[in-house]
Wavefront OBJ file of the C-alpha trace (Angstrom):
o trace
v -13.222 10.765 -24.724
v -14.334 8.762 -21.779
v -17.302 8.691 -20.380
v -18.953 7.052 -16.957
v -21.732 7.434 -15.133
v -23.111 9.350 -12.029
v -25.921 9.267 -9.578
v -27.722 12.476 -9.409
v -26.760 12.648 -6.144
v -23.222 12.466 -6.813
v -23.942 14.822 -9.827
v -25.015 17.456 -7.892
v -22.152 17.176 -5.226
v -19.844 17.058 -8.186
v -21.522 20.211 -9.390
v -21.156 22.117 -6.063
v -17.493 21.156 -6.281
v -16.621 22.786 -9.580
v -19.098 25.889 -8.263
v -17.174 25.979 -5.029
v -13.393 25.155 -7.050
v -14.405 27.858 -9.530
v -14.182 25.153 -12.208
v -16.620 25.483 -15.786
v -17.886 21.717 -15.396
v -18.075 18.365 -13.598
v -16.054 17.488 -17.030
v -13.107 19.634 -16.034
v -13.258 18.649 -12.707
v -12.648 15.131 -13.621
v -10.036 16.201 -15.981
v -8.437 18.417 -13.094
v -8.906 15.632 -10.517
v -7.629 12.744 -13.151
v -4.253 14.900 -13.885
v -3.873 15.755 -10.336
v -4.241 11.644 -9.366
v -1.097 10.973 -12.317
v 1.575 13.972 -10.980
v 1.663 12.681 -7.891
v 3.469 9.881 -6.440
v 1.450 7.212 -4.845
v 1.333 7.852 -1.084
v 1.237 4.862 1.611
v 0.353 6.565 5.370
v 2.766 5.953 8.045
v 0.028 3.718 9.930
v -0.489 1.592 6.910
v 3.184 0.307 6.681
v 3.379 0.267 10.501
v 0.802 -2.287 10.363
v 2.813 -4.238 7.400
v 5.488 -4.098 9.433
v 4.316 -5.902 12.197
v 2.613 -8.597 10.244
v 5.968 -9.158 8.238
v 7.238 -9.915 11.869
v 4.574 -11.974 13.228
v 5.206 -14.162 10.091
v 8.625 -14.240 10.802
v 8.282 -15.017 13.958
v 5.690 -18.118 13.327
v 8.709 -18.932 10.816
v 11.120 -18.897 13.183
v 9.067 -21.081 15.177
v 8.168 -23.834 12.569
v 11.839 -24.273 11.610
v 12.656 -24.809 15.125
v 9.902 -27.405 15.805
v 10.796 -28.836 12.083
v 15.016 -28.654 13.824
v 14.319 -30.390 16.655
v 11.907 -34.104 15.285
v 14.712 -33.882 12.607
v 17.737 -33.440 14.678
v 19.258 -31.414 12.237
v 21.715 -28.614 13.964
v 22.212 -25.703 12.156
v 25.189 -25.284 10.243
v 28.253 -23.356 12.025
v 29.404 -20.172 11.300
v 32.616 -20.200 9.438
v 34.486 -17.208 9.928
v 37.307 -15.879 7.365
v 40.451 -13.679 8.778
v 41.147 -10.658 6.705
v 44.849 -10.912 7.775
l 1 2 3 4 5 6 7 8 9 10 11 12 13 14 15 16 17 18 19 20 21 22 23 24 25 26 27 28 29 30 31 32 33 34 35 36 37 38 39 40 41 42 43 44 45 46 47 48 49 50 51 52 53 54 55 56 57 58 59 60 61 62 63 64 65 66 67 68 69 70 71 72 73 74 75 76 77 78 79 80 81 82 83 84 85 86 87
């Protein structure tokens, strides 16, 4: 059993909910809402990684940027490119 507590005001919304759902109790309407919460998979909006997207590449960027400055007062090059023939 669990158990945890309500306002009366969100008691009585609660209540309207199972009246309007056709549900028997704010109990089963946790139940049914609890269940519901487990099936499905969790759901990130579009915006949401959008916005993690562009603050991965701001990062990046100011990355890019520190290892440059870092580059050039060390006068370290970067390493070539070695490139292997298949043939």
């Amino acid at each position: 059993m669990i158990s945890f507590r309500l306002t009366e005001e969100e008691h009585e919304r609660f209540r309207q909910l199972c009246f309007t759902h056709g549900l028997r109790s704010v109990s089963e309407l946790a139940r049914v809402a609890m269940n519901q919460y487990f099936e499905q998979p969790a759901r990130i909006s579009q915006d949401a990684v959008e916005s993690r997207v562009v603050e991965l590449e701001n990062r990046l960027r100011l990355l890019s940027i520190e290892i440059q400055k870092i580059s050039s007062h060390t006068n370290l090059r970067p390493f070539p490119v070695r490139r292997f023939s298949t043939t």
